[in-house]
C-alpha positions as CSV (number, residue, x, y, z in Angstrom):
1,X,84.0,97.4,-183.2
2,X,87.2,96.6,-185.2
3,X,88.3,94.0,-182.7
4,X,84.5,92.8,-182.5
5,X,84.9,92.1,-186.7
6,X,88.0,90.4,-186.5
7,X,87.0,87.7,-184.0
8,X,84.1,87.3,-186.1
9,X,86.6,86.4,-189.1
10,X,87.0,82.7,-189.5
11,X,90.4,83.2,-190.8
12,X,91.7,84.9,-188.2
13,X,90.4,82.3,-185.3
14,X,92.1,79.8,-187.7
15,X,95.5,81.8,-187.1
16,X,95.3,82.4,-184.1
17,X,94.3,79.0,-182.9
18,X,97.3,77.4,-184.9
19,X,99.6,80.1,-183.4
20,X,98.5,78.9,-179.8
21,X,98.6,75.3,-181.1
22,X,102.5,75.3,-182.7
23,X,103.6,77.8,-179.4
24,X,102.2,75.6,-176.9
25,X,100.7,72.3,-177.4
26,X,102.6,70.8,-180.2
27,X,105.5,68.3,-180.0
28,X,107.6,70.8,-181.2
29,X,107.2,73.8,-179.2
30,X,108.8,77.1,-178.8
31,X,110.0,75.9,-175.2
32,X,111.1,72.6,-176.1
33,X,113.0,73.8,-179.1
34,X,114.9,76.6,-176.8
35,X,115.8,73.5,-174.3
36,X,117.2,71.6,-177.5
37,X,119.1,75.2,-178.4
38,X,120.5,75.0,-174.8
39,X,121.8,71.6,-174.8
40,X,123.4,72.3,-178.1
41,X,125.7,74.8,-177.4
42,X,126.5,73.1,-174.2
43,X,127.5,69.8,-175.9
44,X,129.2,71.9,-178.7
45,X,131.1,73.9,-175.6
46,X,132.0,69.8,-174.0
47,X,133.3,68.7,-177.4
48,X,135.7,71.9,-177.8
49,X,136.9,71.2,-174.6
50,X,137.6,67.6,-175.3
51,X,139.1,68.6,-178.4
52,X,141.5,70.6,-176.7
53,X,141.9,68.1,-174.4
54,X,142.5,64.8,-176.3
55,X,145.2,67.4,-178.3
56,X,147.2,68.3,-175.1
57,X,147.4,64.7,-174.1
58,X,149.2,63.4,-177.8
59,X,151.4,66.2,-177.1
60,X,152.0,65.0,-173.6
61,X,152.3,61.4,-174.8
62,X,154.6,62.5,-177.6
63,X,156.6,64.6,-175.2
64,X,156.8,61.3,-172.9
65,X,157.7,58.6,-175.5
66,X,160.5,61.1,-177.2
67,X,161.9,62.6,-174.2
68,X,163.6,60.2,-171.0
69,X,164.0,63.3,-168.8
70,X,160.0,64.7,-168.7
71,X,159.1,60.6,-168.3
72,X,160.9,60.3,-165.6
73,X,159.9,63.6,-164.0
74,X,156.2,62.5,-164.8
75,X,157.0,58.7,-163.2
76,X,158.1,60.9,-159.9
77,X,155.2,63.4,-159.2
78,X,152.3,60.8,-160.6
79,X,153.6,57.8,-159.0
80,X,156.2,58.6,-156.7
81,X,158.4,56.7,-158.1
82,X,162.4,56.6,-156.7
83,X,165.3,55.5,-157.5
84,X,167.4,53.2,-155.4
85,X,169.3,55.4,-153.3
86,X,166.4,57.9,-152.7
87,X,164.1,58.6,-150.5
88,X,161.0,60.4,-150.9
89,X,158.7,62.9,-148.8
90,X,155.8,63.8,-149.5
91,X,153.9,66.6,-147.8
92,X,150.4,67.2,-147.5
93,X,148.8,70.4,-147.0
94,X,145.7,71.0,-146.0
């Protein structure tokens, strides 16, 4: 009987059917805007990691244009780089 009187009520079906309209249908739905949430903190996760990144490389470029001995180590394992008298090995594991 209750139930019976409140689908009779105009205002109600207005309600309800702009409930069901803004959940579902509209451009701006609750499932689009949880996708949008979702990409969010996955691009604000990417730009804290770049962060971190980009500030470990100035250090590492810092490091290399101040200090002769951690350039040449770095010209040796990332380009195996010698010097004249040396010869180098390298071994691959698999």
């Amino acid at each position: 009987m209750f139930i019976l009187k409140l689908f009779k009520n105009k205002y109600f079906l207005v309600v309800i059917g702009m409930m069901v309209w803004l959940l579902y249908f509209d451009k701006n739905d609750v499932f689009t805007q949880l996708d949008l949430i979702k990409k969010c903190n996955k691009l604000n996760a990417e730009k804290a990691y770049y962060i971190t990144e980009i500030e470990n490389n100035k250090k590492a470029i810092a490091d290399l244009q101040n200090n002769t001995k951690s350039l040449e180590t770095f010209a040796r394992e990332k380009y195996r780089m010698k010097k004249d008298n040396e010869d180098v090995f390298v071994i691959v594991r698999k």
